[in-house]
N, C-alpha and C positions, 0 to 999 in steps of 0.2 A: 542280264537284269534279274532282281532275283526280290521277288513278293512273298511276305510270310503272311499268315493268319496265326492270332491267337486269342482264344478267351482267355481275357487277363483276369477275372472274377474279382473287380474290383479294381481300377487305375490305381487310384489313392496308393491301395497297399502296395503294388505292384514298384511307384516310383521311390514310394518308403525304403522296399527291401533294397532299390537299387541307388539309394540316395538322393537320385532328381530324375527326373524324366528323359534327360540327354543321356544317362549310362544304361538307362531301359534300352534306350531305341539303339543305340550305338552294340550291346549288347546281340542284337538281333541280326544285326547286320544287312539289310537290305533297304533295295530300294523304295519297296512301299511294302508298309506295315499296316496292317486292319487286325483292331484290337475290337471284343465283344463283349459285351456286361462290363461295359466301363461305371456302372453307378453313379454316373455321375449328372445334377438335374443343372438348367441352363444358367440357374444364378452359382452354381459351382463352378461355374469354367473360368478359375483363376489362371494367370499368366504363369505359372509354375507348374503347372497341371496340364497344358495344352498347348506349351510354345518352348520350343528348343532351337537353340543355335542349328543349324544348318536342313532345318525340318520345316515343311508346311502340312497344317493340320486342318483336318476336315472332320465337324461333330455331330451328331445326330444326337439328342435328349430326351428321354420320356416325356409327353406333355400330358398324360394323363393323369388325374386326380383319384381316380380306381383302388379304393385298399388296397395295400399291402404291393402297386405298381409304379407308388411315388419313390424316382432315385435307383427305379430298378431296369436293369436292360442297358441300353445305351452303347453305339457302336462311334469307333473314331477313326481315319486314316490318314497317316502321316506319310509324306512323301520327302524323300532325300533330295534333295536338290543344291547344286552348285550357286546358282543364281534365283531368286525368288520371283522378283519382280517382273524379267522378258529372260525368258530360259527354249530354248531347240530341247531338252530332256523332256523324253517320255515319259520319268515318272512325275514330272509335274503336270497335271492335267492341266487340258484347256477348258475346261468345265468340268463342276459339281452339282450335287443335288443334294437336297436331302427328304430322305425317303425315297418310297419308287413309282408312286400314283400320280403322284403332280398335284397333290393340291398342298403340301408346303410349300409350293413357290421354287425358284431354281436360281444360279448361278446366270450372270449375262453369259449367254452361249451357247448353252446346253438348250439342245432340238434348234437353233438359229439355222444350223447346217442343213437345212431340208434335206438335201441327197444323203445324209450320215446319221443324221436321231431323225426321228419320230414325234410328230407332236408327243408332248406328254402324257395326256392320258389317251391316245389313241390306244383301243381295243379295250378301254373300259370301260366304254358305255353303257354294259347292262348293271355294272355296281351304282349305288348313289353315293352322294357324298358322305353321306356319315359314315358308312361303310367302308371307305376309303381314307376319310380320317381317324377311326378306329385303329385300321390297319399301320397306318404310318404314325400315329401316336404313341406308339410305345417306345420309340428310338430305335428302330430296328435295321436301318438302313441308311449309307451313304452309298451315291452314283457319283463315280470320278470316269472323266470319258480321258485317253492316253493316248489320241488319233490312231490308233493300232488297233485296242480295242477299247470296249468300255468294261470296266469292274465296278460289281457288285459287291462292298463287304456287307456283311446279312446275317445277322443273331436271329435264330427260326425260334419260333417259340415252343415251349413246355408245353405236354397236356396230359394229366393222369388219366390214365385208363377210364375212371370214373366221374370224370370232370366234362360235363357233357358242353358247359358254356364254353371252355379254354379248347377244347378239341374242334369244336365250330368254328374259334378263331382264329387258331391253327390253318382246319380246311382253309378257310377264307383267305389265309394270307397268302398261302403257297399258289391259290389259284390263280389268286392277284399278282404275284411276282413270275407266275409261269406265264398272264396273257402279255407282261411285260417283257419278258425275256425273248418270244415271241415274236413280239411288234421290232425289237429288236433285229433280230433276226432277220426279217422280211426286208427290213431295209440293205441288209447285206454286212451289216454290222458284227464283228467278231467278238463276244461275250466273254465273260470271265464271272465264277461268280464264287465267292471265297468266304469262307467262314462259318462258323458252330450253327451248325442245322437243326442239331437237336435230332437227327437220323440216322441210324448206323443200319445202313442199304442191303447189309446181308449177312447168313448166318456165322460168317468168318469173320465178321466185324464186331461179333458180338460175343463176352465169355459165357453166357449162359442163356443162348439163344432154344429153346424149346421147340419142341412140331411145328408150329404154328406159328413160327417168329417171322416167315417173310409173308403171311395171308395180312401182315397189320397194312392199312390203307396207304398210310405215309410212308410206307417201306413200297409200294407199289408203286406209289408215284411219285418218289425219288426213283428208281428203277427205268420208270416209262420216261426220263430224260435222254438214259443216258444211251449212249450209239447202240451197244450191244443187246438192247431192246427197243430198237428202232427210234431212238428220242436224237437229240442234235448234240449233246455235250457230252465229253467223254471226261471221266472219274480221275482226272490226272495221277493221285498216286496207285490206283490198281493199274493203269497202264504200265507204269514202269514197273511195280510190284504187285502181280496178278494173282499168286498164287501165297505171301505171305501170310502167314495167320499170326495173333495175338499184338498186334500192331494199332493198339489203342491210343487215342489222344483223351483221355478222360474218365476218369477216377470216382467212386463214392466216397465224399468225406466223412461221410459219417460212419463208416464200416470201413477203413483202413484200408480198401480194395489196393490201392495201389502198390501194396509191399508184397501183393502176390502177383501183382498187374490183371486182375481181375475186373477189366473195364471195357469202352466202348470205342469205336471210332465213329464222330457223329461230328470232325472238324475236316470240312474237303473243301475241294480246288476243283471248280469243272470248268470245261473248256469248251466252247463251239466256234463254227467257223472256219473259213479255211485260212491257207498257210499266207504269209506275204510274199512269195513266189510268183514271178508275172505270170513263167508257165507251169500251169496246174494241170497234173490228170488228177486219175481215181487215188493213186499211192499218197496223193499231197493233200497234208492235214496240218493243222497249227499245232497239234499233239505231236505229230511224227517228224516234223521239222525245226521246232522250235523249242520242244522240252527238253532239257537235257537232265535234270533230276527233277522228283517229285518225293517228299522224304516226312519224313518224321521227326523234331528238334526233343530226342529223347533226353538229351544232359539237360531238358529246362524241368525233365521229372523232381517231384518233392524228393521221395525216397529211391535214395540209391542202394543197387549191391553191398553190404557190409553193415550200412546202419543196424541202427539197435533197435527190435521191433519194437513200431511204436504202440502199437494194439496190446497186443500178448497180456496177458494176466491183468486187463486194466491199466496199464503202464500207456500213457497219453503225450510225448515227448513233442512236443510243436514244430512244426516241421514246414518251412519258409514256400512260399510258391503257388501259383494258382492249380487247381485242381484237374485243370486242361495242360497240355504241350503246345506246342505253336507245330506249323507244320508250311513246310515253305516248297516254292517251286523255283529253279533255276532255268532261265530262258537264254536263247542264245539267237543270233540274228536279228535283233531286236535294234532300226535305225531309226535316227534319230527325226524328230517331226518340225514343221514350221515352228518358226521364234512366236511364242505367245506369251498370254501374261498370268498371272494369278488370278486363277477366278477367285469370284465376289463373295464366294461361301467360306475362304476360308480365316480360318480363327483368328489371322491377325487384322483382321477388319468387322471384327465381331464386337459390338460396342460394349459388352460386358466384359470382353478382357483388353481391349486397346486401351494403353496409355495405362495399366493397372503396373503398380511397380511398389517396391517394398522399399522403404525407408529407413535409416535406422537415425530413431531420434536420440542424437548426443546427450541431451538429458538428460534420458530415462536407459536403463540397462535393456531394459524389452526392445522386440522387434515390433515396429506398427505395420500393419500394412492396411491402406487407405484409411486410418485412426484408429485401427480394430488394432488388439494388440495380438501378435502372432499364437494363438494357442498352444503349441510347444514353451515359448516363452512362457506364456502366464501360467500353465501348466508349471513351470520350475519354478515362477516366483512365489507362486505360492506354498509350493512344498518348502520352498525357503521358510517362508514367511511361518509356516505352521512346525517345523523346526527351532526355530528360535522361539515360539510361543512357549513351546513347552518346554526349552529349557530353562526360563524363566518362571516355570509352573512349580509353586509348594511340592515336592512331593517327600513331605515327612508322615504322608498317611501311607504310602503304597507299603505295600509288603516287600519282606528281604526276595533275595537271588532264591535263598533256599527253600523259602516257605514257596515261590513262584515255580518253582524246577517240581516240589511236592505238589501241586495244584496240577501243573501237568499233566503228571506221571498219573493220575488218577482218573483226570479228564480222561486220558491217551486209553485206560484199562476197561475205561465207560466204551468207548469208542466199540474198542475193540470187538469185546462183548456183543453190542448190538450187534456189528458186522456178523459173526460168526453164527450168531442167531437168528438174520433175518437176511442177509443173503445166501441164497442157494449156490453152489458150485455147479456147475456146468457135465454133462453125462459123457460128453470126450473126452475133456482132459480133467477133470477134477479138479476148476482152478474157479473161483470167486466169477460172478456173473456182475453184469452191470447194469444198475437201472435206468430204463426209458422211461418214458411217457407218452402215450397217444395224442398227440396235436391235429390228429385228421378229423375232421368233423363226422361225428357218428356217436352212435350211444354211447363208444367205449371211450369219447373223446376223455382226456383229464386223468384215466387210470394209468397207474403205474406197471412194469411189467418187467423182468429181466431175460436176458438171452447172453451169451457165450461174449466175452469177453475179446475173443481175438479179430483181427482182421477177416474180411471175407475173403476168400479164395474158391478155389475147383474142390467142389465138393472128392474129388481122386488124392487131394494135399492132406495128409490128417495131420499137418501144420497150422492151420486153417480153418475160420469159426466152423463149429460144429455144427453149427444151427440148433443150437438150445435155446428153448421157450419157455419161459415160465410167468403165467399171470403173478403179481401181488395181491397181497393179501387185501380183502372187498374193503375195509376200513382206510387203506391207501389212496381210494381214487380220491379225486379233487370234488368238494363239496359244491 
């Protein structure tokens, strides 16, 4: 059996680059997929976006109205499965959930099993509800129980260093998904919990970890989970690769980090529990019996060996691919559980994509789907349509080829000029700087500013940004 995680930083694009959504998942090859920052909000979840031949999916959606957290976050898992409806395969759960608090409501089944789940919100009676709607309101979680164990996919959230509201929400979430994990636990239940954490646990997971990089809070307690600091779950892929360094699933895009692999590993696989073994001593663990790889899906990298730097000199080359890797586990011994059926959470009995299907009106040359006309389509008709406008358009006024080619050439010498004048080159390499703008809330918010043109890298690489700074000139900033 064999489960990936990936932040796909956006479904949408994801099934774009791969054509539809069936050569995404086929692509991946496993049993059960958990995809993070899917972006996608509940009146999105069209039938082409969440339903694939031989897949059952399970979605989790931001319901918050929060600036700038509408259509953002949002986690999905898809299970491969032979038979949908009554299937004996593990990856098809016998119950889902969505979220992890219990107050979205559940799947028929999930916690029924008294001996196997937990009531739902057992061990969170000191949170209130809002509190707990908070937490589960961002899309941040799907529960699939496997009768072997239960998984957690789980997009952990962001919090700048100086972001003192997001860092409380943070605290808050992980506390709340730790007394779950927990409650879990106690019932004798075997855990899984997969997905962009938003934590990279230690200094070897990090390319530019500092003194003080394992004292951060959330580095402590990601830590205090795991076996080797007395917690119950162990780090699947440092178990099988303990001693790897620069083995990142995740990238700065905005600094080209990836063409030096100048990134983080903040995408994991943890385990608790013990083995399916009737007889167990202290050697038997569901790590040490059941994992047979724990890896890293580095060919899902944007930039490969060879490419043409897309940084360098300002040179910006578009480069296909989510920002993260996937990062997968291969299980072995893994038998098969009673005949159950599809639980009730999932997508194809979700009443905003059942029965949703694409028509093509003989007609009309466009695609409709539910009356709307497919926006790729109307996208083309119109480009059609303003094509033929203008070739129908007088144009006895425009100017010749050549007076247009002179108009150019002059624009181009304008151009140039300002560049060579008002951007600075950079103190490493002596090559053209690129301008930013401050978007962080602060005095400086609006001002313009340049720095070193090329990708980030190990400050050891003198391949690699320089780290050149330069304000713009005070007339620059934004009025």
């Amino acid at each position: 059996m064999k489960i990936v995680t990936y932040n796909v930083n956006g479904l949408r694009h994801r099934i774009s680059q791969y054509t539809c959504l069936r050569r995404l998942l086929d692509s991946l090859d496993a049993d059960v997929i958990c995809f993070q920052e899917t972006k996608l909000s509940r009146h999105e979840l069209r039938a082409d976006l969440v339903r694939a031949e031989g897949y059952e999916s399970f979605f989790s959606c931001t319901r918050t109205s929060d600036k700038g957290r509408s259509g953002y976050s949002g986690v999905a898992t898809f299970c491969r499965v032979k038979s949908a409806f009554s299937s004996d395969e593990v990856a098809l759960p016998v119950s889902a959930e969505e979220g992890f608090t219990g107050v979205l409501g559940n799947s028929a089944g999930f916690g029924s099993r008294k001996s196997e789940c937990p009531s739902i919100v057992e061990g969170l009676e000191d949170f209130s509800t809002i509190e707990l709607l908070k937490v589960d309101g961002e899309g941040r979680c799907i529960v699939t129980d496997h009768g072997h164990f239960v998984l957690f996919n789980v997009y952990g959230p962001r919090a700048g260093c100086d972001d003192a509201e997001r860092i409380q929400f943070k605290l808050s979430f992980f506390s709340i998904l730790q007394r779950r994990l927990e409650s879990l636990l106690r019932q004798g239940r075997r855990v899984f919990v997969v997905g962009d954490l938003n934590i990279a646990p230690a200094a070897i997971d990090r390319c530019d970890a500092g003194p003080n990089f394992d004292k951060n809070e959330f580095r402590t307690w990601f830590r205090s989970l795991l076996v080797r600091h007395g917690g119950p779950f162990s780090d699947a892929f440092r178990e099988k690769h303990p001693d790897r360094r620069e083995a990142y699933t995740c990238w700065s895009t905005s600094s080209g980090a990836e063409e030096f692999n100048f990134g983080s590993r903040i995408d994991h696989i943890l385990i608790a529990g013990p083995c399916l073994h009737e007889n167990q001593n202290e050697c038997h663990s569901f790590v040490n019996c059941h994992v047979e790889e724990c890896d890293i899906s580095e060919q899902f990298k944007r930039w490969k060996p060879g490419n043409t730097p897309r940084w360098k000199a300002g040179r910006n080359v578009k480069s296909e691919g989510s920002d993260h890797v996937p990062v997968y586990i291969c299980l072995r011994g893994i038998p098969d559980i009673p005949l159950h059926n599809t639980p009730s959470l999932s997508s194809r009995y979700c009443p905003e994509v059942y029965g949703f299907q694409k028509t093509l009106e003989m007609s009309s040359p466009l695609l409709e789907v539910n009356g709307t006309l497919d926006e790729g389509a109307q996208c083309d008709a119109e480009l059609q349509s303003e094509q033929g406008t203008s070739i129908q358009e007088d144009d006895s006024s425009q100017p010749s080829e050549k007076e247009r080619n002179g108009l150019a050439l002059v624009e181009w010498q304008r151009i140039q000029q300002i560049m060579q004048t008002s951007i600075p080159l950079c103190k490493g390499h002596k090559e053209p700087c690129v301008p930013r703008v401050v978007k962080k809330s602060g005095p400086n918010i609006g001002r313009r500013f340049y720095v070193c043109a090329r990708a980030e890298g190990p400050a050891s690489n003198s391949e690699a940004n320089c780290g050149f700074f330069k304000w713009a000139t005070s007339n620059s900033k934004r009025k």
